[in-house]
Rosetta silent file (secondary structure, phi, psi, omega in degrees, C-alpha in Angstrom):
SEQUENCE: XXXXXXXXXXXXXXXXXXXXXXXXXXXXXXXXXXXXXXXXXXXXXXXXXXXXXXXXXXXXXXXXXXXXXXXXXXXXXXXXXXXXXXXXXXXXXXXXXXXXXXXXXXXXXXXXXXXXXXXXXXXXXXXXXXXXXXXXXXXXXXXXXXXXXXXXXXXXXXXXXXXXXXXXXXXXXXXXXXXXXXXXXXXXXXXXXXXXXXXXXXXXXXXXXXXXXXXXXXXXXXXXXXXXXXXXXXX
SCORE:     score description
SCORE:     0.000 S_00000001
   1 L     0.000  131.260  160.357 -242.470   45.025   99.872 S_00000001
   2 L  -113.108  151.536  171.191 -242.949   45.791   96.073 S_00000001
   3 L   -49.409  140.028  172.637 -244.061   43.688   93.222 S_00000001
   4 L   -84.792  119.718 -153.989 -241.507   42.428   91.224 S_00000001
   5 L   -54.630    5.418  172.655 -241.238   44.926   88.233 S_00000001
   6 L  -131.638   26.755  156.688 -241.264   42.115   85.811 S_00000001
   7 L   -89.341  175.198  158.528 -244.426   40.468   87.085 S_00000001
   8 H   -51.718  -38.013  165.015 -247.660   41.098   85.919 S_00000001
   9 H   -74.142  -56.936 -177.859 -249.169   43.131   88.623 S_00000001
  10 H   -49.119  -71.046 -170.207 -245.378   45.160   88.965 S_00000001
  11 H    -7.750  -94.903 -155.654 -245.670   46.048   85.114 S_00000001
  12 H   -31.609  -39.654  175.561 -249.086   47.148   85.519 S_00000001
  13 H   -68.769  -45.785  179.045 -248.533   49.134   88.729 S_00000001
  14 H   -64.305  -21.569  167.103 -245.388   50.770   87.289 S_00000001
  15 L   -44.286  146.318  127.449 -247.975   52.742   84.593 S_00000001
  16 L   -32.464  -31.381 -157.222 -248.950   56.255   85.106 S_00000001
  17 L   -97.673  149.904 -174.882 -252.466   54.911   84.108 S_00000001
  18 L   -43.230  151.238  159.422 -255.035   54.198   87.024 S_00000001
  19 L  -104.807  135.334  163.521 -256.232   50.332   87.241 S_00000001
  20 E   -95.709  119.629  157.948 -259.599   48.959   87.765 S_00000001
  21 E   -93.401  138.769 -163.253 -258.984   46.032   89.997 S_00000001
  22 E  -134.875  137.138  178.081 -262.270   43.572   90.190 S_00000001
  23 E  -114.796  157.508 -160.768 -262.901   41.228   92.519 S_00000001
  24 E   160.687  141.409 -163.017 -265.720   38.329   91.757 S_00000001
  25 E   146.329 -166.989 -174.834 -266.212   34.707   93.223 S_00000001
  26 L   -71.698 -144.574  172.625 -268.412   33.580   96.012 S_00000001
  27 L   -95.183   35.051 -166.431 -269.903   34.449   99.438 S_00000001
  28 L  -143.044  -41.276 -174.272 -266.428   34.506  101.316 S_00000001
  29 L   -82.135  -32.944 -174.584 -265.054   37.067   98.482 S_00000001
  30 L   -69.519  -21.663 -175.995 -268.802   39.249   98.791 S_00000001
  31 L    58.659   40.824 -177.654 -268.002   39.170  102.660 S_00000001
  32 L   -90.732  138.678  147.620 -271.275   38.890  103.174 S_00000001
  33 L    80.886  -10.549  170.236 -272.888   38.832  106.727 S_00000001
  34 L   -67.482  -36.665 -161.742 -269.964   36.566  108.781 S_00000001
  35 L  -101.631   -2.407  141.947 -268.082   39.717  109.223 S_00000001
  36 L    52.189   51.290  128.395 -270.690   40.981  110.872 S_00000001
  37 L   121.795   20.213  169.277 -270.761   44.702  109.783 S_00000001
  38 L   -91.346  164.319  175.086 -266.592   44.780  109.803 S_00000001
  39 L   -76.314  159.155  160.201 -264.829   45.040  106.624 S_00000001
  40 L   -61.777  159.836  171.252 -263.883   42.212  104.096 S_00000001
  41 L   -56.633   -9.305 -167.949 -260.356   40.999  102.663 S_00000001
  42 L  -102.778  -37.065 -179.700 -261.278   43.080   99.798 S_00000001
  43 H   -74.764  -39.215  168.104 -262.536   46.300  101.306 S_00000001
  44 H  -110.114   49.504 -171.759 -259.516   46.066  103.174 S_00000001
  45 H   -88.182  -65.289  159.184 -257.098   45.330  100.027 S_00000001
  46 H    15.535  -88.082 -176.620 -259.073   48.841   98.827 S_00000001
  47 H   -22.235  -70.744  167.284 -257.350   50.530  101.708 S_00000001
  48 H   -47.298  -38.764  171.568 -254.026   49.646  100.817 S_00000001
  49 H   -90.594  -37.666 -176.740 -254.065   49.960   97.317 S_00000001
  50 H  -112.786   23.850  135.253 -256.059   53.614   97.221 S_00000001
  51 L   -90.564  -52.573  138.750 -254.926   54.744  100.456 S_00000001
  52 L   -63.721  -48.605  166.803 -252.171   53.774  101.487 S_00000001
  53 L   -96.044    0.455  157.641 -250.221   53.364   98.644 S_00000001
  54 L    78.850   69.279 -172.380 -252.077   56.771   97.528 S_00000001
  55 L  -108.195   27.698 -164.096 -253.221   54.870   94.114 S_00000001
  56 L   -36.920  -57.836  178.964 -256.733   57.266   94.819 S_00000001
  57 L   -28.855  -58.455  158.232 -257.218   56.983   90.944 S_00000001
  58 L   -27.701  146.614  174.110 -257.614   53.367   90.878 S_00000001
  59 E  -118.541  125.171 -170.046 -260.881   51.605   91.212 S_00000001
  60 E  -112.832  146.196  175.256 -261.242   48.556   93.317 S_00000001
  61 E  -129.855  152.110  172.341 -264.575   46.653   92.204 S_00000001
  62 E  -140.325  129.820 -155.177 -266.359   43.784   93.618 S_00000001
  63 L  -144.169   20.520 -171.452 -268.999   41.579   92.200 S_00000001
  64 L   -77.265  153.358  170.798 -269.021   38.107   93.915 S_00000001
  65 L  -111.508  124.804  166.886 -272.394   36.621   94.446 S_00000001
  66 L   -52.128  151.777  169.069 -273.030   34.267   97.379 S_00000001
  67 L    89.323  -25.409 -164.481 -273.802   30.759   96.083 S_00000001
  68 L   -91.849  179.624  170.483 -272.018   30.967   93.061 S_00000001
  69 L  -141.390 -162.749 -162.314 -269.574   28.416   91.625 S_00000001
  70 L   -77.403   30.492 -155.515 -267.588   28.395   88.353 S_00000001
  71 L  -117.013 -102.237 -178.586 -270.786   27.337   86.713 S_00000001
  72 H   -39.736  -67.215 -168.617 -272.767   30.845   87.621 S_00000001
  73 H   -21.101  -82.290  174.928 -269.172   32.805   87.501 S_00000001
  74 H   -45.351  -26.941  135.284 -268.957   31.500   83.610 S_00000001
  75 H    -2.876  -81.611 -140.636 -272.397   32.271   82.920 S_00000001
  76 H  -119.908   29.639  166.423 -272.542   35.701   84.069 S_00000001
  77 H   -39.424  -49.627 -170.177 -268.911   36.654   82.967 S_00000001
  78 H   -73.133  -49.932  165.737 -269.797   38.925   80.707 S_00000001
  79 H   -71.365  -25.396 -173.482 -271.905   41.127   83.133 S_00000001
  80 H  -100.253   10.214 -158.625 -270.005   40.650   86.312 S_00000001
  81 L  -137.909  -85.491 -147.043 -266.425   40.523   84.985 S_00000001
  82 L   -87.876   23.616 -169.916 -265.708   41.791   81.110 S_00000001
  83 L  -110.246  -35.455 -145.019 -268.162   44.752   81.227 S_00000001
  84 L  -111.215    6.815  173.763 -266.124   46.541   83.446 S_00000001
  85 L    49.625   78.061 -178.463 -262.937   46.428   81.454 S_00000001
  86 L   -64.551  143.418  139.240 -260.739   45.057   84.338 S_00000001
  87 L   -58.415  -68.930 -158.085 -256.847   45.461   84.664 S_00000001
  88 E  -139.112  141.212 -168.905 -256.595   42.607   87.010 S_00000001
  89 E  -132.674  132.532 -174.411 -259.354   40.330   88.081 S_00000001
  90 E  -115.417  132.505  174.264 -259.003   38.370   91.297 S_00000001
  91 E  -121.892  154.861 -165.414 -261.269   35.161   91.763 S_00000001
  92 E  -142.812   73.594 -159.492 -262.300   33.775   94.458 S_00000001
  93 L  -129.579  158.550  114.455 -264.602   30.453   93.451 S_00000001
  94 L   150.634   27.503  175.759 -264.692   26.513   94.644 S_00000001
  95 L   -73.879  -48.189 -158.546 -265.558   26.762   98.055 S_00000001
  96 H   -68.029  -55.991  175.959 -269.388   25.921   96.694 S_00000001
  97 H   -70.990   -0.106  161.763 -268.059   23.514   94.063 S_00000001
  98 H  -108.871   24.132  146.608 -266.963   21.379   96.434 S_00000001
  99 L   -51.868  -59.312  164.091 -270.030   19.989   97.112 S_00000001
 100 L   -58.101    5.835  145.076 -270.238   18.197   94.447 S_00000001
 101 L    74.212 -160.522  153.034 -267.373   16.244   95.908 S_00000001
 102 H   -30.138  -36.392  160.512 -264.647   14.237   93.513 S_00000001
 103 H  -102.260   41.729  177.212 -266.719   13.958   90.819 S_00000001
 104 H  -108.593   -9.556 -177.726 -267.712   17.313   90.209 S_00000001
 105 H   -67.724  -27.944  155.224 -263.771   18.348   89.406 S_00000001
 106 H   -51.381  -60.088 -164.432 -263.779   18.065   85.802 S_00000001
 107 H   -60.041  -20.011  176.536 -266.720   19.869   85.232 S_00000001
 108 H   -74.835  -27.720 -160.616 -264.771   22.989   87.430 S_00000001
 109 H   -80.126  -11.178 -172.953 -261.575   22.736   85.831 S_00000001
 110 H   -76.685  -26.982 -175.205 -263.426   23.040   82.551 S_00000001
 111 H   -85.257  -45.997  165.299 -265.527   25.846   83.476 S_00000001
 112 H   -66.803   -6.315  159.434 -262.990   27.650   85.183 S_00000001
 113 H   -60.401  -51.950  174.631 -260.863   27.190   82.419 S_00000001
 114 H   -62.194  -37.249  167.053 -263.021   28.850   80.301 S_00000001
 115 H   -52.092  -24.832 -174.077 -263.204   32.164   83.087 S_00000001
 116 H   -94.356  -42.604  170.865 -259.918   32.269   82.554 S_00000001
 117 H   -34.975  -51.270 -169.808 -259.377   32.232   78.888 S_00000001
 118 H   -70.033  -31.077 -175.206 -261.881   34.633   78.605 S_00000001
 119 H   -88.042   -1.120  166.898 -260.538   37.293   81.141 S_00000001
 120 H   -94.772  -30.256  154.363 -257.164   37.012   79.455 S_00000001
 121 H   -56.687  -12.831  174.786 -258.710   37.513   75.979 S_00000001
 122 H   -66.699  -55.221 -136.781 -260.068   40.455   77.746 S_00000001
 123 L   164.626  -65.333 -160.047 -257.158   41.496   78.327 S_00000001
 124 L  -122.944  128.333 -174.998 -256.867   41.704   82.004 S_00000001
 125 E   -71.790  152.526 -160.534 -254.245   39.519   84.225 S_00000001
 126 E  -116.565   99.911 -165.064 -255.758   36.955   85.867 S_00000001
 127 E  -116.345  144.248  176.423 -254.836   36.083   90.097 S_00000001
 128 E   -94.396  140.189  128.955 -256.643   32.811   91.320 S_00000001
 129 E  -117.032  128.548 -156.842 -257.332   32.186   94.517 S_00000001
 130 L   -65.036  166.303 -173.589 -257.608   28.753   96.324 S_00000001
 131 L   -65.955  150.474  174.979 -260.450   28.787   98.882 S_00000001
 132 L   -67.645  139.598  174.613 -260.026   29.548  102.501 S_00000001
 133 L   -48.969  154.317  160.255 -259.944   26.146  105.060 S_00000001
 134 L  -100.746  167.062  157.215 -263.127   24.934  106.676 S_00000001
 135 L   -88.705  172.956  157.199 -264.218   23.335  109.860 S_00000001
 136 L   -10.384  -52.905 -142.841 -264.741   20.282  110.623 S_00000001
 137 L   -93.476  -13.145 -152.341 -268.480   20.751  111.312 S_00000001
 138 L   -87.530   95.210  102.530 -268.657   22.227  107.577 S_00000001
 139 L   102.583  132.208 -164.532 -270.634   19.615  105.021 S_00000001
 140 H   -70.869  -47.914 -178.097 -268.594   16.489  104.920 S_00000001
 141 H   -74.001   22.171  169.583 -268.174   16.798  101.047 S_00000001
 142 H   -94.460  -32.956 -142.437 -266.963   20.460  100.945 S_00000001
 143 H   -73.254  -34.015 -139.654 -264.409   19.694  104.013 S_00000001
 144 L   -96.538  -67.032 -142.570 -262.946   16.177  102.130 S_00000001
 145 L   -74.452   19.948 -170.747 -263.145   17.355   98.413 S_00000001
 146 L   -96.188    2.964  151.279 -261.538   21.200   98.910 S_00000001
 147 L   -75.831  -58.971 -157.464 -257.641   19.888   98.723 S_00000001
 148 H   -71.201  -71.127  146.408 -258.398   18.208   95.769 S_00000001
 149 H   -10.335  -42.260 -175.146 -260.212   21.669   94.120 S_00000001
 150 H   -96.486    5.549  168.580 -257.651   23.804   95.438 S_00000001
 151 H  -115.168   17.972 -157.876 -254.893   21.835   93.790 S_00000001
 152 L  -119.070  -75.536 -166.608 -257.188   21.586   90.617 S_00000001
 153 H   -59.332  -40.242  165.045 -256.794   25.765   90.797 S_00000001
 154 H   -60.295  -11.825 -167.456 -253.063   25.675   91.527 S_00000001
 155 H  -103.141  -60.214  179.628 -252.808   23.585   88.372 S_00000001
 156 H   -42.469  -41.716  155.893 -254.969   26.022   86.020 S_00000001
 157 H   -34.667  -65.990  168.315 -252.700   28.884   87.729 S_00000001
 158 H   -56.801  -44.984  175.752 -249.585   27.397   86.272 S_00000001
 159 H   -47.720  -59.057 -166.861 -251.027   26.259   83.525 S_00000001
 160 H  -107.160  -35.375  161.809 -252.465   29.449   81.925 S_00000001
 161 H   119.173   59.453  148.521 -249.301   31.853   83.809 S_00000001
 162 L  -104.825  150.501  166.504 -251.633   33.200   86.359 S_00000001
 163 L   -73.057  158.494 -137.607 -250.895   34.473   89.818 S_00000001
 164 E  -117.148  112.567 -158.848 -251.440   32.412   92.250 S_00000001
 165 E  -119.347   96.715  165.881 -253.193   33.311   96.102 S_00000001
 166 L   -97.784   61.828  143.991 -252.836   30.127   98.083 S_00000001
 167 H   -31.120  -83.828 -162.160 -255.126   30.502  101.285 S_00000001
 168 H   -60.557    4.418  174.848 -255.722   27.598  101.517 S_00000001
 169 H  -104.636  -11.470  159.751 -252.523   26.252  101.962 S_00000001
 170 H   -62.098  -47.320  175.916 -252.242   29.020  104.844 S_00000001
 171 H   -76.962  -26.119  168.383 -255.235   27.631  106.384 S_00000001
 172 H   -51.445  -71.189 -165.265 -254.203   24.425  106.067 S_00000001
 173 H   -65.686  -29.621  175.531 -250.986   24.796  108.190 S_00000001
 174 L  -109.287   49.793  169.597 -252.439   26.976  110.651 S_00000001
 175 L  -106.951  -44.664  176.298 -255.370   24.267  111.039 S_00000001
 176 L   -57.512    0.474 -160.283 -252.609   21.998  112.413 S_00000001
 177 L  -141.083  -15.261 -172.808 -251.808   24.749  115.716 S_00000001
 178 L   107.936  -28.147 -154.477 -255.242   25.664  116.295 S_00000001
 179 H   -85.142  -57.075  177.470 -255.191   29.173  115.134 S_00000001
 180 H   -35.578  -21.157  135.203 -257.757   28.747  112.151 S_00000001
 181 H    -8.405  -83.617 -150.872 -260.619   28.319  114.827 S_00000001
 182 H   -58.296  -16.945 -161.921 -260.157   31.500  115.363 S_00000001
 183 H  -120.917   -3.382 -175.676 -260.672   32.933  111.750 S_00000001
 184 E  -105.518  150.699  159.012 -264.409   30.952  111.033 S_00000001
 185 L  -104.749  -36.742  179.681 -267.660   32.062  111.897 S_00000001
 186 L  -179.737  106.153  153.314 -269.503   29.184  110.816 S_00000001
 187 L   104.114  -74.664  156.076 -268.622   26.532  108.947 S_00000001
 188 L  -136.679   39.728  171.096 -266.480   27.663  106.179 S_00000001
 189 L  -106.125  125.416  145.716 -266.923   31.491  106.292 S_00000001
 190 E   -15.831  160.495  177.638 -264.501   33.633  107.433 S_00000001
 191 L  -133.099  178.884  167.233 -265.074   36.201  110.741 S_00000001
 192 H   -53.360  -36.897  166.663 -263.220   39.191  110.469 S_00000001
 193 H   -50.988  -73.396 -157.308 -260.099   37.547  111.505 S_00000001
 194 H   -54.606  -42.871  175.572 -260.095   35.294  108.750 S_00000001
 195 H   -35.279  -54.005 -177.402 -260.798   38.182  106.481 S_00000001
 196 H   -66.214  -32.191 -171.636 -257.965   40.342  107.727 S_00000001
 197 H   -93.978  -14.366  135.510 -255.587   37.193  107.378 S_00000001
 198 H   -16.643  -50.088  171.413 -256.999   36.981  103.653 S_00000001
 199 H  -101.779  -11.118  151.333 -256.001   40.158  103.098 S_00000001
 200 H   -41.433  -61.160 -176.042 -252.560   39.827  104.556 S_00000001
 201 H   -57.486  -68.204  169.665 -252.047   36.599  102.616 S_00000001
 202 H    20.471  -93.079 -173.265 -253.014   38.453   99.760 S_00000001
 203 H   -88.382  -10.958  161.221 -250.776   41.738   99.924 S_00000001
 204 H   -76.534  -18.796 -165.226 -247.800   39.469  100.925 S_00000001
 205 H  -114.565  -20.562  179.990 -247.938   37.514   98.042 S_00000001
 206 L   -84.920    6.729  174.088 -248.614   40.535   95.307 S_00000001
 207 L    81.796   33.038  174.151 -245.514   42.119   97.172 S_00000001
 208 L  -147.507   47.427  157.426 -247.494   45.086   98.342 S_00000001
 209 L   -93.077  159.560  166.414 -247.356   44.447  102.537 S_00000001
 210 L  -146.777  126.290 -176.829 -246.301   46.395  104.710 S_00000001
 211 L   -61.691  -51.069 -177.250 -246.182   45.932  108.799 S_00000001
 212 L   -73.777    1.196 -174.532 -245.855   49.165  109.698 S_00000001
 213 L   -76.485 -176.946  137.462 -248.535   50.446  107.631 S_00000001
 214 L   -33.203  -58.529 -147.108 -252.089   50.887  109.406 S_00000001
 215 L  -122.213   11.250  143.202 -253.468   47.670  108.434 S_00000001
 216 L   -72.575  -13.382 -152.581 -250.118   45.912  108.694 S_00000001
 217 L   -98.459  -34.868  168.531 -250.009   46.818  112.351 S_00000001
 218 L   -27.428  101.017 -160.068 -253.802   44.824  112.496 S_00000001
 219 L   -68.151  156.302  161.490 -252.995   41.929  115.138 S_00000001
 220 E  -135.213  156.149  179.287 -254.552   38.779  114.210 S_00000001
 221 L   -18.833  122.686  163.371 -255.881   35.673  116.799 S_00000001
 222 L    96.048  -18.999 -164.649 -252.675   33.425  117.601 S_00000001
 223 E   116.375 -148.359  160.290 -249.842   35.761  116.581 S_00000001
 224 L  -102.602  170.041 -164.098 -249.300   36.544  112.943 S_00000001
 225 L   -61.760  156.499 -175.517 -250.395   34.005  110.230 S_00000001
 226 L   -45.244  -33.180 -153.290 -249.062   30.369  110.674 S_00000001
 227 L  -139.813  147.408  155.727 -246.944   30.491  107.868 S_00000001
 228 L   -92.826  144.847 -153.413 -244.876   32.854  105.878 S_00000001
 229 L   -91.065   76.595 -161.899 -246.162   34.236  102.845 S_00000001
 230 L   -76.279  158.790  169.001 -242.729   34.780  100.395 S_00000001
 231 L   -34.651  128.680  151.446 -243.727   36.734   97.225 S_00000001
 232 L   -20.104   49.457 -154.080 -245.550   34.996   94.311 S_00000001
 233 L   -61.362   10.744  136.942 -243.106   34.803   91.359 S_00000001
 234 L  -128.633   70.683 -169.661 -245.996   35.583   89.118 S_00000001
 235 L   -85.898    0.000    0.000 -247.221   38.159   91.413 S_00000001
């Protein structure tokens, strides 16, 4: 699979010049301590893009904070995001914000509105992603209000022409079969499974999987993900 040369990512990728890709968002994008010393969706996005696809020039960056939501993100923009002169910035935010249950969704779309504005004034293309599913057992108001947030992010996606990473509609579908079990460590964090089918969903949707690669051939719980991932059209 390749990008389609007249998306945002193909363009960029079709350059001679290296890209810093930056990653920033929460405790499920920092991959902290659930994966439980394996790599993250991000470390192994890394792989693929400066390894595999031999893009060694490129710089993959990552700056998520546990805890935050688009509140902290928009904050601290300037140091964890726009400092670092991104190409492409992938976010990974509202797992957090949906604590604050149905009526906390204005104040996200406004603040992530503003994250976005700003990294496109920047510059830098902008890929959203909706949050990974939770279980059951996870805090009644993140579990209820995180459809309504992740269709909040699908709308700001469209909206501003960004690309678009739907997890959570991945997680969704293979929450219906059982297989998402399989991908949590506790509560609504990822295990390494869930990671690895992060970064599948991912590199399927920017066009840049491959099966046969090393870390296409990476089995996951259940089969291969629930659903198929077709290309992005503003991958």
């Amino acid at each position: 699979m390749t990008p389609t040369p007249t998306s945002p990512v193909g363009r960029l990728m079709a350059t001679s010049a290296p890209l810093t890709w930056l990653f920033t968002g929460d405790s499920v994008t920092a991959g902290e301590q659930h994966t439980y010393g394996q790599r993250d969706f991000t470390q192994l996005f890394e792989e693929r893009i400066r390894y595999e696809l031999g893009r060694r020039a490129d710089a993959v960056v990552n700056t998520a904070t546990s805890g935050w939501t688009a509140d902290e993100l928009c904050t601290m923009l300037d140091h964890a995001v726009l400092r670092w002169k991104p190409d492409l910035v992938i976010v990974g935010i509202g797992l957090n914000d949906c604590r604050n249950g149905e009526a906390g969704r204005a104040r996200f779309r406004t603040k992530y509105a503003s994250v976005i504005d700003r990294i496109i004034a920047a510059g830098a293309h902008p890929i959203l992603q909706t949050p990974n599913g939770v279980l059951p057992s996870s805090p009644e108001a993140r579990a209820g209000a995180l459809p309504g947030y992740a269709g909040d992010i699908r709308a700001l996606a469209t909206a501003r022409g960004c690309t678009l990473i739907d997890h959570q509609k991945v997680w969704a579908q293979a929450e219906r079969t059982g297989s998402a079990r399989a991908w949590i460590s506790e509560g609504c964090h990822p295990n390494r499974y869930g990671h690895l089918v992060m970064a599948h969903t991912l590199l399927r949707t920017l066009g840049l999987f491959d099966p046969h690669s090393q870390l296409g051939r990476l089995r996951i719980p259940y089969g291969d993900l629930a659903v198929p991932i077709p290309e992005h059209p503003g991958a």
